[in-house]
C-alpha positions in Angstrom: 0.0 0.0 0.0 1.3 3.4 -0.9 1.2 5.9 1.6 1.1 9.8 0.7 2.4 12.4 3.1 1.6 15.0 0.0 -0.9 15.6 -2.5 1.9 16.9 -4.5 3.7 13.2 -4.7 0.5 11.0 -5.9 1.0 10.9 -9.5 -1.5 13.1 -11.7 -3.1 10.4 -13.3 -4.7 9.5 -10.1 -5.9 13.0 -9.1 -9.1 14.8 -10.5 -8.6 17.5 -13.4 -10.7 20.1 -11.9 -10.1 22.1 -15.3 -12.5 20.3 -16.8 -14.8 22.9 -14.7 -12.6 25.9 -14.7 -9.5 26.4 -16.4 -8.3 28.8 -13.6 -9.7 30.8 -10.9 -10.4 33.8 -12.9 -12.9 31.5 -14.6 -14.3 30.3 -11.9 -15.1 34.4 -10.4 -16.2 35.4 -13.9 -18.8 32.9 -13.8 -19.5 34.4 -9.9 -20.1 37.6 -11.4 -22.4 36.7 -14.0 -24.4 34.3 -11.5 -24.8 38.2 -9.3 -26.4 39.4 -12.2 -28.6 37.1 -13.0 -29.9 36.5 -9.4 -30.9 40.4 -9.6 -32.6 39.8 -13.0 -34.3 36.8 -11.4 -35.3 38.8 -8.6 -36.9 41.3 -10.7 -39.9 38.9 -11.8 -41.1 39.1 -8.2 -44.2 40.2 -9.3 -43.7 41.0 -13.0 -44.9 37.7 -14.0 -48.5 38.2 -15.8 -48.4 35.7 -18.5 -46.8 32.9 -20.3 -44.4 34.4 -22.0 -42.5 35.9 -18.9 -43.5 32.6 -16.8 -40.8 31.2 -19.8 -38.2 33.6 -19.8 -38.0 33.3 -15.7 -37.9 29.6 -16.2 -35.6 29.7 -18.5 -33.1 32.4 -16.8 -33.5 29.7 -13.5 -32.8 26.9 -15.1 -29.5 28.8 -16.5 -28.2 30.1 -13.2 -28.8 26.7 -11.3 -26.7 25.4 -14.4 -23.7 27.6 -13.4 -24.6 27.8 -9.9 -23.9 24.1 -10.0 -20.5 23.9 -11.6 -19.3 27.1 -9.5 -20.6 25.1 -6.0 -19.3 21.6 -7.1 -15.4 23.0 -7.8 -15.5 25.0 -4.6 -16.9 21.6 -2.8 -14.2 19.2 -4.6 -11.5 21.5 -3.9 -12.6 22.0 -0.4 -12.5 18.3 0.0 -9.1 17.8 -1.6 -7.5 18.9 1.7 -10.3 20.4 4.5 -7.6 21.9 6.3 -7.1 24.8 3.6 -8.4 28.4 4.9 -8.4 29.6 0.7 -10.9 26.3 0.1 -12.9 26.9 3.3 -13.5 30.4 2.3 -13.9 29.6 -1.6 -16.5 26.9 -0.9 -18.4 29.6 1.7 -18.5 31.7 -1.0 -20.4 29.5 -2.9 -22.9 28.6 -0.5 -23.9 32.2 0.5 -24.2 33.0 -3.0 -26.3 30.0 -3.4 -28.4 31.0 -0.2 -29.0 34.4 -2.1 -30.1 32.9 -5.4 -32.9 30.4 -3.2 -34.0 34.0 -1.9 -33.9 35.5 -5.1 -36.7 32.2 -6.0 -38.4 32.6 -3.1 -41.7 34.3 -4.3 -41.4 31.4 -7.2 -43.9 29.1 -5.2 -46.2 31.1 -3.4 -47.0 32.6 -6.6 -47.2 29.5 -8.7 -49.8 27.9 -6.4 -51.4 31.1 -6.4 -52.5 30.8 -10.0 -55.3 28.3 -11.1 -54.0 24.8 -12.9 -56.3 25.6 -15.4 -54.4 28.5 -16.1 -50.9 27.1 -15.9 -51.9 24.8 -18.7 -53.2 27.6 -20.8 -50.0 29.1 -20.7 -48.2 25.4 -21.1 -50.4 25.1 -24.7 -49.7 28.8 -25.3 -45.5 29.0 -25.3 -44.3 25.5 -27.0 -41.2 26.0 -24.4 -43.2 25.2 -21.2 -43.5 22.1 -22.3 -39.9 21.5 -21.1 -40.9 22.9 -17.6 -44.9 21.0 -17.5 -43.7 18.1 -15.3 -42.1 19.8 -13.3 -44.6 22.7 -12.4 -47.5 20.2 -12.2 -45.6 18.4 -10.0 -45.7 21.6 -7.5 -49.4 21.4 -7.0 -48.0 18.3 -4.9 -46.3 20.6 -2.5 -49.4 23.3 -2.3 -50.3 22.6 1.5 -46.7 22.7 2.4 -45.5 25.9 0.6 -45.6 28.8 3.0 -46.9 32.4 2.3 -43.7 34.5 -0.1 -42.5 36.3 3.1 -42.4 33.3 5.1 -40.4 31.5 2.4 -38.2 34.1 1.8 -37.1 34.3 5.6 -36.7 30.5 5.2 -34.5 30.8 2.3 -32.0 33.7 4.4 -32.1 30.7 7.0 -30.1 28.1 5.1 -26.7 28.8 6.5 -28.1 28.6 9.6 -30.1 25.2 9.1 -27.2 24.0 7.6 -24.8 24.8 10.9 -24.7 21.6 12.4 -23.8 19.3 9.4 -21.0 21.9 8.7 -19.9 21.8 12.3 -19.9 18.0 12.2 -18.2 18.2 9.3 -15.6 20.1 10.2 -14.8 18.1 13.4 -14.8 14.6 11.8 -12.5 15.6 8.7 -10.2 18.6 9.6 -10.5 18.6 13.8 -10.4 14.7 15.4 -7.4 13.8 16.0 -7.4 10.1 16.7 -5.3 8.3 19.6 -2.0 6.8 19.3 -0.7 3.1 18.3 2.0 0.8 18.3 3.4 0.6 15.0 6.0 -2.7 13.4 9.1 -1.0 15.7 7.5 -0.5 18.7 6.9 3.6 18.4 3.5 5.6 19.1 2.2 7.3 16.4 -0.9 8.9 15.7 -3.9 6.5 14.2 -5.4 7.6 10.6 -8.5 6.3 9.1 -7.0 4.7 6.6 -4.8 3.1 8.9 -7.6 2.4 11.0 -10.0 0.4 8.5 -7.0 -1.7 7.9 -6.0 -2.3 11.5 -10.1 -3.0 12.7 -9.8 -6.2 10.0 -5.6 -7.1 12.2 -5.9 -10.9 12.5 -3.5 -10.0 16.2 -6.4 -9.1 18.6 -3.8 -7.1 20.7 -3.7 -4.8 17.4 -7.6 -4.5 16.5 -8.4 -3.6 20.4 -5.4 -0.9 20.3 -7.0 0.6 17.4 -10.6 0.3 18.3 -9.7 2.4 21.4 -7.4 4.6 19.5 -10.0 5.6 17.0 -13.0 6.1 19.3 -11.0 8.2 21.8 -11.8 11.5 20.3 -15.7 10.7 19.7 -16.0 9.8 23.1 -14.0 13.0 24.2 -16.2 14.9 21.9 -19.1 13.4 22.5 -21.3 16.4 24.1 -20.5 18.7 21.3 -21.1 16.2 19.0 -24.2 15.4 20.6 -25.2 19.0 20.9 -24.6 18.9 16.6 -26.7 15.9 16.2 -29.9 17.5 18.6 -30.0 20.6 16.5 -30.0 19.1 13.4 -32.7 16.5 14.2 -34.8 19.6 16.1 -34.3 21.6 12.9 -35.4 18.9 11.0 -38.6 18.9 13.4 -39.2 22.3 13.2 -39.5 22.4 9.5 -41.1 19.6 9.0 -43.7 21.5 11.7 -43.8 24.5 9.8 -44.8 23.1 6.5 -47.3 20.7 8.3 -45.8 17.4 7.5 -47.5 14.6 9.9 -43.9 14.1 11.0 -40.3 15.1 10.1 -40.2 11.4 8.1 -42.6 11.5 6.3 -41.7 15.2 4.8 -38.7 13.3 3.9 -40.5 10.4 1.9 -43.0 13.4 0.2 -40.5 14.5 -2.6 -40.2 10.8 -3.6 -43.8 9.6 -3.2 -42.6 6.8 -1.0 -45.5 5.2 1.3 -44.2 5.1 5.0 -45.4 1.5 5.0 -41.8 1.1 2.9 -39.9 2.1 5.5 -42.0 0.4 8.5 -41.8 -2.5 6.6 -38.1 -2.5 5.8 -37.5 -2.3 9.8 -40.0 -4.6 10.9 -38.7 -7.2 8.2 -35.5 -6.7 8.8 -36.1 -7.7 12.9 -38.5 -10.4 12.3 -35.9 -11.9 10.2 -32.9 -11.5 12.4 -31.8 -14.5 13.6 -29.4 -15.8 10.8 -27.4 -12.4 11.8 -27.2 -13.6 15.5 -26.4 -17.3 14.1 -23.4 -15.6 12.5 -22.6 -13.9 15.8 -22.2 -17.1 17.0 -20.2 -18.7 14.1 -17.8 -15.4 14.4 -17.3 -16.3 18.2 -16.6 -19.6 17.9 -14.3 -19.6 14.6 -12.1 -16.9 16.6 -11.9 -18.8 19.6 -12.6 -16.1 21.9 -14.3 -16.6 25.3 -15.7 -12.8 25.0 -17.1 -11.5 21.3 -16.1 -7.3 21.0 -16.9 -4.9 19.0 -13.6 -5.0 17.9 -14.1 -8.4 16.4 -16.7 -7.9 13.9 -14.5 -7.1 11.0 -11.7 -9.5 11.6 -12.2 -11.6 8.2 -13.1 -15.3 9.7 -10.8 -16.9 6.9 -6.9 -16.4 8.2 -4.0 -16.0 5.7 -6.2 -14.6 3.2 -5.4 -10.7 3.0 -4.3 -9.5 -0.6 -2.7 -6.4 -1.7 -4.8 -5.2 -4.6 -2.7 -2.5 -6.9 -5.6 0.2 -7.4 -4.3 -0.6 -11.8 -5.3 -4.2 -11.0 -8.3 -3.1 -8.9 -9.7 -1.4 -11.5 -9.3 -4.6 -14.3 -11.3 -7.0 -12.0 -13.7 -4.3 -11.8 -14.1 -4.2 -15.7 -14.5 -7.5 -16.0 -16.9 -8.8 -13.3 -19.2 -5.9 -15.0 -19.2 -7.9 -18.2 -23.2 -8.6 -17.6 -23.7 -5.1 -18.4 -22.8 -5.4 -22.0 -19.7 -3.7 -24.1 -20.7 -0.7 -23.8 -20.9 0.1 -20.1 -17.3 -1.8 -19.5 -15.9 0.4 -22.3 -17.2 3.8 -21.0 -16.2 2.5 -17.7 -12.9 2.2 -18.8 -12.7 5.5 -20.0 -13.0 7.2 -16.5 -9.8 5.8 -15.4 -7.8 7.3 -18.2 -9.6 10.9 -18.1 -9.2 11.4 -14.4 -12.6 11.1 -13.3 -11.2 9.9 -9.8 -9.1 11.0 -6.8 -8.1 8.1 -6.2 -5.3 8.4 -2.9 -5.6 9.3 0.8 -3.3 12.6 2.0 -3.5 14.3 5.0 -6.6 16.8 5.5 -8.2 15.2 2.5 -12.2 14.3 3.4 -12.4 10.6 4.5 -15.1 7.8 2.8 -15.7 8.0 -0.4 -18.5 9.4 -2.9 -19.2 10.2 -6.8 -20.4 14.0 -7.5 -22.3 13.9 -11.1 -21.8 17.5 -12.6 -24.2 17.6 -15.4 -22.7 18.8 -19.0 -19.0 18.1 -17.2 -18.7 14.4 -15.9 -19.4 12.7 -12.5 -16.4 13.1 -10.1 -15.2 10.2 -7.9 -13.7 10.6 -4.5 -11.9 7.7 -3.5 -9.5 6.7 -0.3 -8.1 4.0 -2.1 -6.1 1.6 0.2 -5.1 -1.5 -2.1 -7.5 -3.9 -0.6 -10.5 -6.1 -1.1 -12.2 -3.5 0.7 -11.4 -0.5 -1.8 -11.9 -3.1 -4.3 -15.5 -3.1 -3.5 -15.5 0.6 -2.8 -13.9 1.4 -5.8 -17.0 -0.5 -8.2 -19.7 0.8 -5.8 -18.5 4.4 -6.4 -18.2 3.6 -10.3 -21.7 2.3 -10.2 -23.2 5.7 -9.0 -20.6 7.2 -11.5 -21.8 5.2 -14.3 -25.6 6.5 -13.0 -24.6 9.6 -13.5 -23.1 9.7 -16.9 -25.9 7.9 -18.2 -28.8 9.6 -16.6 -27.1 13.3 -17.9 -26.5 11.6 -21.0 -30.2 10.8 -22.2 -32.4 12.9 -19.8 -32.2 16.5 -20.4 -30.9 18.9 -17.2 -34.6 19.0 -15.9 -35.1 15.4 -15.4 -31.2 13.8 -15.3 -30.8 14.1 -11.6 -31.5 10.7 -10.1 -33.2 10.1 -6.9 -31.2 9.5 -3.7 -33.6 6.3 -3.4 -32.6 4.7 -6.6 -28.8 6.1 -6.1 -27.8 2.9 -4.0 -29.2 0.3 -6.7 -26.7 1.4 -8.9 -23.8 1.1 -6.9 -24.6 -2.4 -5.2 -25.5 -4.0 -8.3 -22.0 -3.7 -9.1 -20.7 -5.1 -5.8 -23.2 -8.1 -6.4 -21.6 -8.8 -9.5 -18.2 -8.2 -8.3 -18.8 -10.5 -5.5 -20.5 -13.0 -7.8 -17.6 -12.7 -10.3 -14.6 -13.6 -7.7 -16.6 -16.2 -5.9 -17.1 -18.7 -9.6 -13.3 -17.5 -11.1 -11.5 -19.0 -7.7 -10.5 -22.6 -7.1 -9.3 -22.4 -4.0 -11.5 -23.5 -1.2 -10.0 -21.6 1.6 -10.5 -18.1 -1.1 -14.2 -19.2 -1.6 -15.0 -19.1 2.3 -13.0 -15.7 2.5 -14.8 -14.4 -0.4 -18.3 -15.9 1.2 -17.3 -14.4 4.7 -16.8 -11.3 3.2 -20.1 -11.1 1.4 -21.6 -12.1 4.7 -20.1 -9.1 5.8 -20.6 -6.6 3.2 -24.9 -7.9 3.8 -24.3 -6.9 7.2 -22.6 -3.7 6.6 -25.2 -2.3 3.9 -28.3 -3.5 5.1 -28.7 -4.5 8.6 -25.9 -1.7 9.6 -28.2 0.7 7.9 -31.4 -1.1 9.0 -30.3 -0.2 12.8 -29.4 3.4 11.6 -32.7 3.9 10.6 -34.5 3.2 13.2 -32.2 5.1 15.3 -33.3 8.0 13.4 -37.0 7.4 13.4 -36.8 7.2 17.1 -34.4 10.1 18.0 -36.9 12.2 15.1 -39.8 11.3 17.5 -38.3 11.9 20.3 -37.4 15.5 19.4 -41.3 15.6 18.0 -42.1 14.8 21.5 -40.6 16.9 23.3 -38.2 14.6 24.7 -34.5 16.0 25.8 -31.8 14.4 23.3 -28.3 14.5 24.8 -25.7 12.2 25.2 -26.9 9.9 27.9 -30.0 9.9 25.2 -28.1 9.2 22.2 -26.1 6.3 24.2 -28.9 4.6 25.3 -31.0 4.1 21.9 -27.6 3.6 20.1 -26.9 0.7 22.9 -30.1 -0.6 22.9 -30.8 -1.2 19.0 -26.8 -2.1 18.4 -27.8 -5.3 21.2 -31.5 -6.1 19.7 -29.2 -6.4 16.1 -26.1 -8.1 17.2 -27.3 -10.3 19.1 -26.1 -11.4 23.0 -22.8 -13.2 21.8 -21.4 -9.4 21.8 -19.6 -8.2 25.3 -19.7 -4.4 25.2 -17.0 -1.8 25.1 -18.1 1.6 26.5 -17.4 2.8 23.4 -19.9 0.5 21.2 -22.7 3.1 22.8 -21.0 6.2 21.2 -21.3 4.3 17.8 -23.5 7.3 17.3 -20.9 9.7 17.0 -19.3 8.9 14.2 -21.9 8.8 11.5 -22.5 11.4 9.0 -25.1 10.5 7.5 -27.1 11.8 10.4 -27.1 14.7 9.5 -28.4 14.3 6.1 -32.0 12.6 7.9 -33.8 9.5 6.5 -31.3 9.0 4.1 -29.4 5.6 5.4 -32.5 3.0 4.7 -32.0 3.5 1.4 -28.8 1.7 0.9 -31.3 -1.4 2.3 -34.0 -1.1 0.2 -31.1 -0.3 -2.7 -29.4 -3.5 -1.8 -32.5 -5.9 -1.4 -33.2 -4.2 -4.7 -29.9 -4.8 -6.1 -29.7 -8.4 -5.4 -33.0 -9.1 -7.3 -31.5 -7.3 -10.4 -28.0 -8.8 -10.1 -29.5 -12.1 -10.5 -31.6 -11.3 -13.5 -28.3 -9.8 -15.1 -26.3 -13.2 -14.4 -28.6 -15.2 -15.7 -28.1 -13.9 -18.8 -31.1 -12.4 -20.3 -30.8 -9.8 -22.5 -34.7 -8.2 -21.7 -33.6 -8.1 -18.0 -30.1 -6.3 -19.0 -31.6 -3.3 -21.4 -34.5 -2.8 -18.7 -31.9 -2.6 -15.9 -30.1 0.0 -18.6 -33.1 1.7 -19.3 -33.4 2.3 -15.1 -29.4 3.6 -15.2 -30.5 6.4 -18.2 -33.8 7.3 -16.6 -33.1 10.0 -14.3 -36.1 11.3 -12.7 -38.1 11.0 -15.3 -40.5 9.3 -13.1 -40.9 8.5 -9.4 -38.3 6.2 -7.9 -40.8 3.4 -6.9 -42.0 3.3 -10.9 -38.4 3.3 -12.4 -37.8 0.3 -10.2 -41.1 -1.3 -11.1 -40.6 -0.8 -14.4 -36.8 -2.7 -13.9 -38.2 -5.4 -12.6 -38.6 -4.6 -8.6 -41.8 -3.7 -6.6 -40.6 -2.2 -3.3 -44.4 -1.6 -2.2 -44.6 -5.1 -0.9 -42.2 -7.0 1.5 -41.3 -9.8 -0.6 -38.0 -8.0 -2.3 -36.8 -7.1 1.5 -38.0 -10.6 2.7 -36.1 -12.2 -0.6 -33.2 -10.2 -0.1 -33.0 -11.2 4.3 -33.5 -15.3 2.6 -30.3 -14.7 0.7 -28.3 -13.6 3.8 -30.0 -16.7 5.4 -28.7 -18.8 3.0 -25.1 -17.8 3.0 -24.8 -18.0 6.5 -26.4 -21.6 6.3 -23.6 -22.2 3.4 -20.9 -20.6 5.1 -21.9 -22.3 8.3 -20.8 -26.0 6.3 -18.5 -24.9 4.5 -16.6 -24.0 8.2 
């Protein structure tokens, strides 16, 4: 594994080419300026608007300043994450936001007026200018939000309120990526030195105990020192959640968050109430992880262990990225080839450095390319990240390849099918092209462990955010001693009794940021129990199931994410894909059981 003390040693061909945004910084501020003027010509329709023809020209002089809005925002946010620690990024990507803050209150009268006018009018004025006809979908689509939208002052306020909504996710953001500074470790010589993450994700999977443990407490000592501030953080951003939710008269803060997407709450009741009906195989495996360690006690810090000793590879990222290509050979030519192509055209960051943002993510810039932040570490585990992340990318490029702008934005709920369809495969692909038993149970245990990582990981998450959301819509104090006690109490009901518990499994809370973008985390679930039923399809072969699941990937939002996945093949109003999907994970666990 390379390690990078730098940006300026990782060779350029694994770095992004952020001039395929802006050639320079004067670029990037020309387009600032231009986006100041238009946010003054948009806010001089406040009121002007008195027929179709100017309903047009404001659309249209929108959808053109979101257009460079959005490539200004995304550099400032990629260079930002590049290294957090920079004050010039910090400030450039603050820019951004405030000038996006001003152009939300520049649309602010938008939908208070819209609603205000008749539908029979709008689609007068639809059959009147051929152009709103681009727009019709979407302006229908409003009428949705009519009992929600607030009067033009109210929203306007709102708007000017953004920074401040958005405080605790930047604060959070801001500890866990520029601030923590995690304990110290042994290294090979005997020194201390300071723990990283990426030294840490290696280090949690240590076949020496001694090693995991030393890192377990390394890398939690700073959440747990933290852990009122950050607990502080999490409260206001679940109470803000609560508060607008309140304000636009959502039943509950949830279910404002399944509106956009037309998602029944029955989805996400059932996904929970499924998923812990079903739970047994993931204590059974508990169990099997005790016993094939030989420890007397199970810890936290024995969960990612792999079960199967002797088996860690070194993965170049070069010969990553070739076993990627070819375990995606189900998708057809076409996809592998434009796949391909991302590599050589720096699409991807590909190398931790210091002060760079940790995890990993693809950013699709429509009329640019998708951008892919990686944290690669020359592992089966970046393997996997590396082909989930090119499965969003691939989303992306197709989606903003056939769907105009309006419409080629994807759905966070369809997002995760993407991605895990390609880990499926990739799984799939090593598990029938080794030979070697003692590699077939590795490969098993870790999809065993990649189940349990994207589902009933992010099964638990949910419902730790449905109950902390109702909570807060109680009335009910969230703290720390709060926090700890649901966190402790669902991580149990999910593991199982095998686990002996650390103090710090109840801070587990802590470290998640995905908090702070609420209701989000079931979807990598219902994504995956989605996924499996489509990788299946794919593997067996049949060309109908392939262009359909194509067909999904170029869709964008041209419809709502429940239909797009009906229409490849999935119907996630009923249990039977999450109770399909939770059979699987039986199964392996049955086979992995044996095969032990």
């Amino acid at each position: 594994m390379k390690n990078y003390s730098s940006r300026k040693d990782v060779p350029a061909h694994e770095t992004w080419d952020l001039a395929d945004i802006y050639a320079s910084m004067e670029a990037w501020e020309a387009d600032y300026n231009k986006i100041v003027e238009m946010i003054e010509q948009l806010k001089m329709f406040d009121g002007t608007i008195k027929d179709a023809r100017s309903l047009c020209d404001y659309l249209q002089m929108k959808e053109s300043a979101r257009y460079n809005y959005s490539k200004l925002y995304v550099y400032a946010h990629l260079q930002m994450d590049l290294d957090t620690r920079v004050s010039a990024s910090q400030a450039l990507l603050e820019k951004a936001t405030r000038l996006g803050q001003n152009m939300s209150s520049a649309n602010a009268f938008f939908m208070p007026f819209l609603l205000s006018l008749e539908e029979t009018v709008l689609k007068a004025y639809i059959e009147e200018v051929k152009e709103l006809a681009y727009f019709e979908d979407d302006l229908l689509e409003a009428y949705r939000y009519k009992k929600h939208v607030l009067s033009k002052e109210k929203e306007e306020v709102l708007s000017k309120m953004g920074e401040a909504f958005s405080s605790p996710k930047q604060t959070f953001g801001m500890i866990n990526n520029a601030d923590i500074r995690f304990g110290e470790i042994t290294d090979e010589k005997g020194d201390k030195i300071r723990l990283t993450r990426g030294m840490y994700s290696k280090l949690i999977e240590d076949e020496k105990r001694d090693k995991r443990k030393e890192a377990y407490h390394a890398y939690y000592e700073p959440y747990v020192q933290l852990q009122n501030t950050i607990a502080s953080t999490l409260s206001s951003a679940i109470k803000n959640n609560v508060l607008l939710s309140e304000m636009r008269e959502y039943p509950s803060a949830l279910e404002r968050s399944l509106f956009s997407d037309m998602i029944p709450k029955e989805v996400y009741d059932n996904l929970i109430q499924s998923t812990k009906q079903n739970i047994k195989p993931l204590h059974d495996y508990m169990t099997i992880r005790k016993k094939q360690l030989g420890v007397e006690e199970l810890r936290a810090y024995d969960l990612s262990v792999p079960l199967v000793s002797g088996m860690r590879q070194e993965i170049s990222y070069d010969d990553a990225y070739d076993t990627m290509l070819k375990s995606l050979q189900p998708l057809g030519e076409e996809y592998v080839e434009t796949l391909k192509g991302f590599k050589e055209k720096r699409y991807i960051d590909v190398r931790e450095t210091p002060g760079k943002r940790s995890g990993a993510y693809n950013l699709g810039l429509y009329g640019v390319h998708p951008f892919v932040l990686l944290n690669h570490q020359d592992d089966l585990d970046s393997l996997f990240t590396l082909t989930h992340e090119m499965g969003h990318a691939m989303h992306s490029y197709y989606s903003s390849k056939h769907q105009p702008q309006i419409k080629a934005g994807y759905s966070i709920f369809v997002a995760e099918v993407a991605s895990t369809v390609n880990e499926i495969l990739l799984i799939r692909y090593l598990l029938n092209n080794t030979d070697d038993p003692q590699m077939k149970k590795h490969l098993l245990n870790h999809f065993i462990d990649q189940f349990k990582g994207t589902f009933f990981t992010q099964v638990m998450f949910a419902e730790f955010e449905k109950i902390t959301h109702e909570k807060a819509e109680n009335g009910e104090a969230l703290n720390a001693e709060a926090f700890n006690r649901i966190y402790e109490k669902l991580f149990r009901e999910y593991n199982g009794m095998d686990i002996v518990f650390d103090d710090e499994v109840k801070y587990g809370w802590t470290r998640i940021p995905h908090f702070y973008r609420p209701f989000y985390v079931y979807k990598y679930a219902t994504g995956f129990a989605s996924a499996i039923h489509l990788a299946d399809k794919l593997l067996e072969g049949d060309p109908a199931a392939q262009q359909a699941y194509l067909n999904f990937l170029k869709s964008g939002s041209s419809d709502y994410p429940l239909e797009l996945l009906k229409q490849a093949g999935v119907d996630l109003s009923k249990r039977e894909p999450i109770e399909h999907a939770l059979s699987i994970f039986a199964g392996l666990v049955d086979d992995f059981s044996k095969q032990l």
